[in-house]
C-alpha positions as CSV (number, residue, x, y, z in Angstrom):
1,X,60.5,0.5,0.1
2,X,62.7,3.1,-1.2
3,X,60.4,6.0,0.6
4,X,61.1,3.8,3.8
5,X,64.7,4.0,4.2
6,X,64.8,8.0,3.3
7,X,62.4,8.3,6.3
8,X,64.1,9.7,10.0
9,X,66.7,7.4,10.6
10,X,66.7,8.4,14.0
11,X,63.3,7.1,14.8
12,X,63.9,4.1,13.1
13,X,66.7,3.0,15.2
14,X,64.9,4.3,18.0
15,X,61.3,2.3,16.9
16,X,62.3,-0.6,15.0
17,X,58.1,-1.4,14.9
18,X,57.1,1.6,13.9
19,X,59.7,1.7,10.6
20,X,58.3,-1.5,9.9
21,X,54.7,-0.2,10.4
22,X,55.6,2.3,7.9
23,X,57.1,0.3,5.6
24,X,54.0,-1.9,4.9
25,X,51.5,1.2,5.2
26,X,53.5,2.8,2.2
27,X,53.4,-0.9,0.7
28,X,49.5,-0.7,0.7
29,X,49.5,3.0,0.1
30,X,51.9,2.0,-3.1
31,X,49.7,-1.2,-4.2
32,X,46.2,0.7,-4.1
33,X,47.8,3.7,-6.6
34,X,48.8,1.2,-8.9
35,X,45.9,-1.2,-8.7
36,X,43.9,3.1,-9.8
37,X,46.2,3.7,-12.2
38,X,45.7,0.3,-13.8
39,X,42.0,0.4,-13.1
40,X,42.4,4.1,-14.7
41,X,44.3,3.3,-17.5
42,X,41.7,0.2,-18.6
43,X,38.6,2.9,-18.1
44,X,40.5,5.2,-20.3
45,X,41.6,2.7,-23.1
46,X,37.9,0.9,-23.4
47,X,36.6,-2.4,-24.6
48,X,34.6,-3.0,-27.9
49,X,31.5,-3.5,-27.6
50,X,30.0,-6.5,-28.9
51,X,28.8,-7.8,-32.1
52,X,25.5,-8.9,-30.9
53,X,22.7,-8.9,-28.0
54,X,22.2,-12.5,-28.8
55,X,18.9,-12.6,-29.3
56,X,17.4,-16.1,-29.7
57,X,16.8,-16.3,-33.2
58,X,19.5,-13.4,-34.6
59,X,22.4,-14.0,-31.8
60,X,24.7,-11.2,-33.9
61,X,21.4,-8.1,-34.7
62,X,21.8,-5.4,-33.0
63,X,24.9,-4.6,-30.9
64,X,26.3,-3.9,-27.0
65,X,28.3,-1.0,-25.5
66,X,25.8,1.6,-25.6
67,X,22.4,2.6,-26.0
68,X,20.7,4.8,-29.2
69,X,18.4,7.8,-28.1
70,X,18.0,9.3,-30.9
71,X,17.9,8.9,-35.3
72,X,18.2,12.0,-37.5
73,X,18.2,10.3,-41.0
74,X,18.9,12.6,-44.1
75,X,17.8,10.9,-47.4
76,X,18.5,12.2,-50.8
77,X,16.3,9.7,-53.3
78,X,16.2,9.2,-57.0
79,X,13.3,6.9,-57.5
80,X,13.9,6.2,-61.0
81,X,18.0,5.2,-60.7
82,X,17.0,3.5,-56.9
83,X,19.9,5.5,-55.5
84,X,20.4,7.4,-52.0
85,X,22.7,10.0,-50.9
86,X,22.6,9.7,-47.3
87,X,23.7,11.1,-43.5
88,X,22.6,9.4,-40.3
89,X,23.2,10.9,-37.5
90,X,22.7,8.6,-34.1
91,X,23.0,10.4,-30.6
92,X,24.2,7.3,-27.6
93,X,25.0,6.6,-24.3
94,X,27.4,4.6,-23.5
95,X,27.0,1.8,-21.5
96,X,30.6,1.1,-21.0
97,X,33.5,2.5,-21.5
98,X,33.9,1.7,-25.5
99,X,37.3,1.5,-27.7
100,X,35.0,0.9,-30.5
101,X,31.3,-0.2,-31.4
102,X,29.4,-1.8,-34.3
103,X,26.5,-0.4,-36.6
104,X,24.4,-2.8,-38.6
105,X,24.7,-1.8,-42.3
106,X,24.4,-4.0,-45.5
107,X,25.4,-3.2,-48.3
108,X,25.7,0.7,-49.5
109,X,29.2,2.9,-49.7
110,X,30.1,4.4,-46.6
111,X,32.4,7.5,-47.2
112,X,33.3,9.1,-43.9
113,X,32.4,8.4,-40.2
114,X,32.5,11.2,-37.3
115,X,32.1,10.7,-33.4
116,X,31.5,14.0,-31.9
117,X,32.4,15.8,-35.4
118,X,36.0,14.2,-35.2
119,X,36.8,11.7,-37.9
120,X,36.9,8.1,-36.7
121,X,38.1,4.9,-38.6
122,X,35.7,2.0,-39.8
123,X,35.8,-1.1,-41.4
124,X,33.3,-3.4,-42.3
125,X,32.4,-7.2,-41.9
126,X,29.5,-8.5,-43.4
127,X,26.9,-6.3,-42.3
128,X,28.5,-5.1,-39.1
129,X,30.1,-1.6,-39.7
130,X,33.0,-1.0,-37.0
131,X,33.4,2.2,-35.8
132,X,36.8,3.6,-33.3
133,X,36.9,6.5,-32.4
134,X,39.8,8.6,-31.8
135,X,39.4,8.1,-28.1
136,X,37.5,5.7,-25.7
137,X,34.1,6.5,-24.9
138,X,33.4,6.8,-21.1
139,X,30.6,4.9,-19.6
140,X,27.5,7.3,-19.6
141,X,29.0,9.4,-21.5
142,X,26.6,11.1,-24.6
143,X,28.0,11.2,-28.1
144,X,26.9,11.5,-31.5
145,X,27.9,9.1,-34.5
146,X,27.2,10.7,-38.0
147,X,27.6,8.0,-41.1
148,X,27.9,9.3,-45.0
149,X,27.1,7.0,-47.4
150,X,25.3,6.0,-50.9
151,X,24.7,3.4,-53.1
152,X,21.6,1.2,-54.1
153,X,19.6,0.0,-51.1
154,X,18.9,-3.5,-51.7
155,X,16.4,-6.2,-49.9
156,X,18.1,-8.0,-47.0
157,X,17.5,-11.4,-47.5
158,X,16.6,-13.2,-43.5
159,X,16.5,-16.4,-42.5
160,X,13.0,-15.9,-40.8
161,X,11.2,-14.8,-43.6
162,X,12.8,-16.3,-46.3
163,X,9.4,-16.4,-49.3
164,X,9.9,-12.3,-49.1
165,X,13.0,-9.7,-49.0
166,X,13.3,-7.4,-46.8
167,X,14.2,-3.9,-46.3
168,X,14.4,-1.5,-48.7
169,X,12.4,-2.3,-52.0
170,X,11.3,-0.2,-55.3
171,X,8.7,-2.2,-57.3
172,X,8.0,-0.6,-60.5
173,X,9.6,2.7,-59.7
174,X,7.8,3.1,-56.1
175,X,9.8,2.8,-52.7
176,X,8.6,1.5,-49.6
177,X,9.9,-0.3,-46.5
178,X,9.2,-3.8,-44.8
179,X,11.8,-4.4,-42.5
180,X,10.4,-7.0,-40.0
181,X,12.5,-8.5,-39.0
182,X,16.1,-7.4,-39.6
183,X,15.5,-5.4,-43.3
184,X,16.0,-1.9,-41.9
185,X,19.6,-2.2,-41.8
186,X,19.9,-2.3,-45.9
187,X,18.8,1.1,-45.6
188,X,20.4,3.2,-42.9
189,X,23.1,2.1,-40.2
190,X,21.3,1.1,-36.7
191,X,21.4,-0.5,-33.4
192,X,19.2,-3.1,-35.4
193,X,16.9,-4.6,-32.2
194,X,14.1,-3.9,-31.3
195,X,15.5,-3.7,-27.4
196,X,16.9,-0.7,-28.4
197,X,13.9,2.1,-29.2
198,X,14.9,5.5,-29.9
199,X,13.0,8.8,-31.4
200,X,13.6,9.6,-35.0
201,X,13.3,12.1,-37.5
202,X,13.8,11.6,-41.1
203,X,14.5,14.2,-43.9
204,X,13.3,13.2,-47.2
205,X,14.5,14.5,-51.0
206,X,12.9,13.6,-53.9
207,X,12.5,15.3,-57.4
208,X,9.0,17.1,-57.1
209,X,6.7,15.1,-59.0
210,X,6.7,12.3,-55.8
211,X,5.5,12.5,-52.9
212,X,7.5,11.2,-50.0
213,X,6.0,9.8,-46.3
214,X,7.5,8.2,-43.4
215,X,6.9,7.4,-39.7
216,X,5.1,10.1,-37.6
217,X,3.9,13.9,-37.9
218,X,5.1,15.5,-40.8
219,X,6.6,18.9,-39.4
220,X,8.2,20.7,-42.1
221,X,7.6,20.8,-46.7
222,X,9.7,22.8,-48.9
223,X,10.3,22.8,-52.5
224,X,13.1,24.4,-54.6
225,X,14.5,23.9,-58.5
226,X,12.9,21.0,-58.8
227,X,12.8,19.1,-55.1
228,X,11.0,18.4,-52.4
229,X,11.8,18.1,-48.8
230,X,9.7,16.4,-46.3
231,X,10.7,15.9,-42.6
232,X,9.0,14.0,-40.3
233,X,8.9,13.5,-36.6
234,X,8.8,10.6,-34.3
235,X,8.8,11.4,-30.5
236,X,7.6,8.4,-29.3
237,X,10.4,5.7,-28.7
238,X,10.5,3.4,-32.2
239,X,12.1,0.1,-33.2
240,X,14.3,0.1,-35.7
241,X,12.6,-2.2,-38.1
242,X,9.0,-0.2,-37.8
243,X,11.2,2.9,-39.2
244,X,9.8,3.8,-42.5
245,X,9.8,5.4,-46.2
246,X,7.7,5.5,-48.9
247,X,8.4,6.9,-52.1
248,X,5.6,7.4,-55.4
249,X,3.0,8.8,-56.7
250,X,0.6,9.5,-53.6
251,X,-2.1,11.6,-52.7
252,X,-2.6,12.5,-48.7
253,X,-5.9,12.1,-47.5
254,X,-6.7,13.3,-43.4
255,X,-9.5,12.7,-41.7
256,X,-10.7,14.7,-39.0
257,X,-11.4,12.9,-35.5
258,X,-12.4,14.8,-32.5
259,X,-10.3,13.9,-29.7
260,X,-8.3,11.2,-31.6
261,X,-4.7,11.3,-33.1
262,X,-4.5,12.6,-36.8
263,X,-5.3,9.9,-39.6
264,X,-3.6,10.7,-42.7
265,X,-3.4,8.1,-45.5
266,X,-1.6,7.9,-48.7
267,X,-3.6,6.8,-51.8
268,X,-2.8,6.2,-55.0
269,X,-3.7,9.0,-57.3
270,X,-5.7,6.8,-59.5
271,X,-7.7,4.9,-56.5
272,X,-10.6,3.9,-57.2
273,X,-13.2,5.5,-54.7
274,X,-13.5,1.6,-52.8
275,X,-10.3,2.2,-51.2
276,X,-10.5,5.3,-49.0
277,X,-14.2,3.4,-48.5
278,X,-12.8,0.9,-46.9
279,X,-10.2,3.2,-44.9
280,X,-12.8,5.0,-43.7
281,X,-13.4,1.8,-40.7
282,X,-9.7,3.3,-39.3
283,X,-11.6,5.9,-36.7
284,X,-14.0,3.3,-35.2
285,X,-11.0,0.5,-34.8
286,X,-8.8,2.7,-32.9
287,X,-11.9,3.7,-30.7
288,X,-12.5,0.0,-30.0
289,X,-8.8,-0.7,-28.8
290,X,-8.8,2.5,-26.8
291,X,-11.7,1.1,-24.9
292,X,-9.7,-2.3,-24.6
293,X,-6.2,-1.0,-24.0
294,X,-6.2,2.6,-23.2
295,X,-5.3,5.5,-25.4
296,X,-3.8,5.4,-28.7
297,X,-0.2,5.6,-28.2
298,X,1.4,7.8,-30.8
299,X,0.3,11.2,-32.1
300,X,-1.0,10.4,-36.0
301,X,-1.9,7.1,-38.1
302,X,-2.7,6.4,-41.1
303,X,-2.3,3.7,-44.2
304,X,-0.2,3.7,-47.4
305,X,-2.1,1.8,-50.2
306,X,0.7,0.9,-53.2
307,X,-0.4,0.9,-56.5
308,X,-0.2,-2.7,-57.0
309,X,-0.6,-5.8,-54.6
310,X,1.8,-6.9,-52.2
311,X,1.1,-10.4,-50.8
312,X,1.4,-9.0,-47.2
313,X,1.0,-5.9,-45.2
314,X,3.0,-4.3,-42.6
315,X,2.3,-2.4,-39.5
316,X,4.9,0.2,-39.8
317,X,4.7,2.8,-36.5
318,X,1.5,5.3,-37.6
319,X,1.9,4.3,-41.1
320,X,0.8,0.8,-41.9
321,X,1.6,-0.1,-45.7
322,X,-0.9,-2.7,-47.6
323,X,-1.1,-3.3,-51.0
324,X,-4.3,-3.1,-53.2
325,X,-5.0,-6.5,-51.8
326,X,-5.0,-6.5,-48.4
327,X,-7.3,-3.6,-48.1
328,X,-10.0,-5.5,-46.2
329,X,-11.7,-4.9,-42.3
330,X,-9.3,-7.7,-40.8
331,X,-6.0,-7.2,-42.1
332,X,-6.5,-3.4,-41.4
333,X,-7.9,-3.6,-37.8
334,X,-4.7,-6.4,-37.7
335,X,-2.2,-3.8,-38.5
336,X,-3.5,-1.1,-36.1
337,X,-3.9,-3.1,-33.4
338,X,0.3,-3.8,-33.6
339,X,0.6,-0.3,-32.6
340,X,-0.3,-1.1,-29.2
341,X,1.1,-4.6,-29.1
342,X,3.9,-4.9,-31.2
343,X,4.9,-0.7,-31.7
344,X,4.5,0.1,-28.3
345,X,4.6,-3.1,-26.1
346,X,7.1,-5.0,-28.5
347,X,9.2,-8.2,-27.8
348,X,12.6,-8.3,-26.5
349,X,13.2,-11.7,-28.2
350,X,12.3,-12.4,-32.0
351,X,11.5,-15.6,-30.4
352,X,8.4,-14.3,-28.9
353,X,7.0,-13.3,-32.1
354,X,3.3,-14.7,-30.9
355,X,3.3,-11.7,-28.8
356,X,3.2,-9.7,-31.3
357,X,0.8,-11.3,-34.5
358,X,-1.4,-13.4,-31.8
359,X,-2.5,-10.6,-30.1
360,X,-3.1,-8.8,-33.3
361,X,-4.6,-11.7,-34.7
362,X,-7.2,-12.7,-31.2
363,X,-8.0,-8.2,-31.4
364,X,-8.7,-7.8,-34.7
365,X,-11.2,-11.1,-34.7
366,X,-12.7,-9.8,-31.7
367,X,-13.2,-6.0,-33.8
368,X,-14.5,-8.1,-36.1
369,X,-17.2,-10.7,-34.2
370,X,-18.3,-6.9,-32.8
371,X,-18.6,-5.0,-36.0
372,X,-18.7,-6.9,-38.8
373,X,-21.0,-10.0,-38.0
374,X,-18.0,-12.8,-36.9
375,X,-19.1,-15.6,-34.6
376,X,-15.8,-15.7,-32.7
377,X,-16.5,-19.1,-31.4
378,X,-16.8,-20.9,-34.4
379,X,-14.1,-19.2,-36.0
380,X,-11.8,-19.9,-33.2
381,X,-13.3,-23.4,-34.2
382,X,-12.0,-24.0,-37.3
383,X,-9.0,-22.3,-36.7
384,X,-8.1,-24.9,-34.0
385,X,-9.3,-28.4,-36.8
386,X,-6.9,-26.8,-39.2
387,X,-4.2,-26.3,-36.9
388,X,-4.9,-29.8,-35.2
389,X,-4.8,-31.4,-39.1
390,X,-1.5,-29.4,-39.3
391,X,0.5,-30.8,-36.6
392,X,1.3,-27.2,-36.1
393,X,4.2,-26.0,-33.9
394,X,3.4,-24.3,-30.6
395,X,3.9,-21.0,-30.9
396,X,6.6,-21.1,-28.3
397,X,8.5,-23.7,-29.5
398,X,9.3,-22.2,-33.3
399,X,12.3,-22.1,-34.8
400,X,13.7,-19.0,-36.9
401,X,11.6,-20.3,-40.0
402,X,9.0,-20.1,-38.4
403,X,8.9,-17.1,-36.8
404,X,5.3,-16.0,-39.2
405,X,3.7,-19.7,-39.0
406,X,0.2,-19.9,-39.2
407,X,0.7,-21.4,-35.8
408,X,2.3,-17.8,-34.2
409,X,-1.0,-16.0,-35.6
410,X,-3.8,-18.3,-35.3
411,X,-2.6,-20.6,-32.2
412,X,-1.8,-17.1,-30.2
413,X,-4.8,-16.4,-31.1
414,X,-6.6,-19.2,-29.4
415,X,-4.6,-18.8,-26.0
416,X,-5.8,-16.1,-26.1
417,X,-9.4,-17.2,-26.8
418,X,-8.9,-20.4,-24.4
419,X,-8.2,-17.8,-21.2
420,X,-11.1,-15.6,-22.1
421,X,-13.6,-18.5,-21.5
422,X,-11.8,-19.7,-18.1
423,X,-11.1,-16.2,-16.6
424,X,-14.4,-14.2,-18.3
425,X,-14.8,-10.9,-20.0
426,X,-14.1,-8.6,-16.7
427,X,-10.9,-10.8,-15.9
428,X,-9.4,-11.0,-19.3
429,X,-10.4,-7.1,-20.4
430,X,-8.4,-6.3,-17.2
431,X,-5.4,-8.8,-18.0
432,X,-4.9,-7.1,-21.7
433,X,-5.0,-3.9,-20.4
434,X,-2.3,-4.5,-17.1
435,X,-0.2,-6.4,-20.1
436,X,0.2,-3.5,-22.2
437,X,0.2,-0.4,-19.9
438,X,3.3,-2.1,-18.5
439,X,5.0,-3.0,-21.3
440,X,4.0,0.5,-23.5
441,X,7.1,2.4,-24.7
442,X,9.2,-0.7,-24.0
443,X,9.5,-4.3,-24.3
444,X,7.9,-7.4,-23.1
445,X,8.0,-11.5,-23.1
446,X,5.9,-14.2,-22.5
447,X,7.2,-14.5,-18.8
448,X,6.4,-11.2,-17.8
449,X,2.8,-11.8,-19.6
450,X,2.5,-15.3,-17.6
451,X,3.1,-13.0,-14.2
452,X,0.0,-10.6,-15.2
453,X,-2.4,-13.9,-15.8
454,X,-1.2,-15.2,-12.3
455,X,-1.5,-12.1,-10.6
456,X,-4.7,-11.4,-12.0
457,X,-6.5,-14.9,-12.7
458,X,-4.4,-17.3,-10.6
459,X,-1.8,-20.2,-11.7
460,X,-4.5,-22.1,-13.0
461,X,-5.2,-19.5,-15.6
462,X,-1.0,-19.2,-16.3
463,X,-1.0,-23.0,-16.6
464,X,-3.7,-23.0,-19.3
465,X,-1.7,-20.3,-21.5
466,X,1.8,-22.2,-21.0
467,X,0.0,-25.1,-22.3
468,X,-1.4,-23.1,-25.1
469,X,2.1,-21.7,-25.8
470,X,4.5,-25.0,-25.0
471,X,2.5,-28.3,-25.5
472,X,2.1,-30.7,-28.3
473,X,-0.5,-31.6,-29.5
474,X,-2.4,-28.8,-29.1
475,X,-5.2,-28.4,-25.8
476,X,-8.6,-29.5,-27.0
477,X,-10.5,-26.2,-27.3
């Protein structure tokens, strides 16, 4: 208004409409630069992003504002004391424009946090670590989060799995990791969800007399006064919780195969010869999935056997780990089938976990009916009495506990099984491929599988899975 009255006087008494005109244009004019210098102002100053992506089952893992493209993880190990010194160093986008951001870390001492090599503040909450930075982030901006810290890594003790820790874990002076699904976090700070893959590469020291492995190709060894530094590569997007180390007294064993990715396994050094034996099926089970699901998605695999038995075993991305007991044809054509469904194609839910160990479980029984004598039919038999005697939970309907029933593995299993026999071998071949190829390198739920089985087999077919998945009791078989 004041800008009004300092205009010509003259042809405001001459124009009484016009002044008026002008006098509301400079209103507007006046109301739109504030309403950009607010709208400014709020882009410059930021919101935090939030504490969660509320996942189903683990509302607060993983967390919003921006999106992780890439790990560099610096470990400095003593086996014997179970100790790290360590610096991870995350490069984001951000999705917003951030004021501050969280990092899931349990446990351990963190000692300095930089964003863009500035020092920022950080608190912590539980197992969220809260990071602002000096300035607000701006949406689609690129910046890099470096995190120093030590301590002792200890288990991470989750709701869904609650007969085994999680995480980190030296048992009888070797180190390995088994982080499905929230462990990883008790070992270096993440955005810890699987809806957020990123490439990695992880720096290993240890004192010379172990030998150290991790996820991917192993690109650079070197030894000096007394330690060894391996560094491995992972250029394929990864889940946090498939991110791996392995710490002991290993041997590395390759085997050659002409046009395949590189096997590599770590033994032992006192295995008996039955081990790499059995190993030895790794070649001819990735060739069978090929067939069924198209090329083997990362550039190496291989197996870490540990020196004692484990109870379990664990498809970490190229480098499954299974104790001395679960060296057997079906759990190890289980675990590499997970690196198509399950590394590649994985869940955006942990609700959806039948994605995951029932296709495993339904690929490695169908390895096994071709190559090692199975008679699918009546094993899909007696897996569908016991779960009928169980009362078991469809595999869609779980809660957190039950995220590894027996109902997730062997009733996904037999959806599975149940649309073979209505669709037939073409059909089915065709919807497992479609499924994965547009899920690999990203993530995937049970809707978007639902869509392939009606585009490819009609809503009959789709109905027959959703009861599979969603009704009790069970569909006869």
């Amino acid at each position: 208004m004041n800008g009004a009255k300092r205009s010509n006087p003259i042809a405001s008494a001459r124009d009484p409409g016009t002044t008026l005109a002008r006098v509301n244009r400079l209103v507007t004019l006046a109301v739109l630069a504030v309403a950009l210098l607010g709208s400014a102002c709020g882009s410059t100053d930021g919101e935090p992003g939030s504490e969660g992506l509320d996942d189903s089952f683990y509302p607060n893992l993983g967390n919003g504002g921006y999106d992780v493209l890439h790990y560099d993880i610096d470990l400095d190990i003593d086996p014997e004391a179970n100790t790290i010194q360590a610096l991870t160093t995350i490069t984001s986008r951000a999705t917003q424009d951030l004021s501050a951001f969280n990092l899931d870390l349990s446990g351990l001492t963190v000692t300095e946090v930089q964003i863009n090599g500035s020092r920022a503040e950080f608190s912590r909450s539980n197992t969220e670590l809260i990071i602002e930075p000096a300035g607000a982030l701006a949406s689609g901006s690129e910046f890099s989060t470096s995190v120093s810290y030590s301590g002792s890594p200890e288990p991470v003790a989750d709701p869904g799995v609650p007969y085994q820790p999680l995480g980190w874990q030296n048992i009888r002076g070797t180190i390995l990791t088994a982080s499905e699904p929230s462990g990883s976090m008790s070992w270096f700070p993440s955005n810890n969800h699987p809806t957020d893959k990123a490439t990695f590469e992880i720096r290993i020291t240890v004192p010379t007399p172990f030998t150290a492995a991790s996820n991917g190709i192993l690109v650079e060894e070197s030894s000096a006064d007394g330690y060894t530094t391996t560094t491995w590569r992972m250029d394929d997007p990864m889940a946090t919780y498939l991110a791996a180390v392995y710490v002991g007294d290993f041997e590395r064993v390759e085997t050659n195969q002409a046009g395949g990715p590189l096997i590599r396994d770590y033994l032992p050094r006192d295995s008996p010869a039955e081990i790499a034996e059995a190993l030895s099926i790794t070649p001819q089970v990735i060739s069978y999935y090929e067939d069924l699901l198209g090329p083997y998605p990362f550039d190496a695999y291989g197996t870490i056997v540990m020196p004692h038995t484990l109870g379990f075993a664990m498809e970490n991305q190229t480098l499954s780990v299974h104790g001395r007991d679960t060296i057997d044809p079906l759990v190890i054509a289980h675990e590499i089938a997970h690196q198509w469904l399950g590394n590649s194609s994985t869940l955006d839910d942990w609700s959806e976990t039948w994605l995951h160990e029932g296709f495993a479980t339904y690929l490695s029984s169908m390895y096994m009916a071709e190559h090692h004598g199975w008679h699918l039919d009546v094993k899909m038999a007696g897996w569908h009495g016991t779960l009928s005697r169980w009362n078991s939970v469809p595999p869609m309907e779980i809660e957190n506990a039950q995220m590894f029933d027996v109902s997730v593995y062997w009733r996904g299993a037999l959806t599975l099984h149940a649309l073979r026999g209505l669709v037939g071998e073409t059909v089915f071949s065709e919807i497992l491929r479609t499924h994965y190829q547009q899920s690999a390198n990203g993530n995937t739920n049970t809707v978007e599988f639902l869509a392939v089985v009606t585009q490819l087999a009609g809503s009959e077919a789709a109905e027959l899975v959703e009861s599979w998945l969603y009704d009790d009791p069970m569909p006869p078989l």
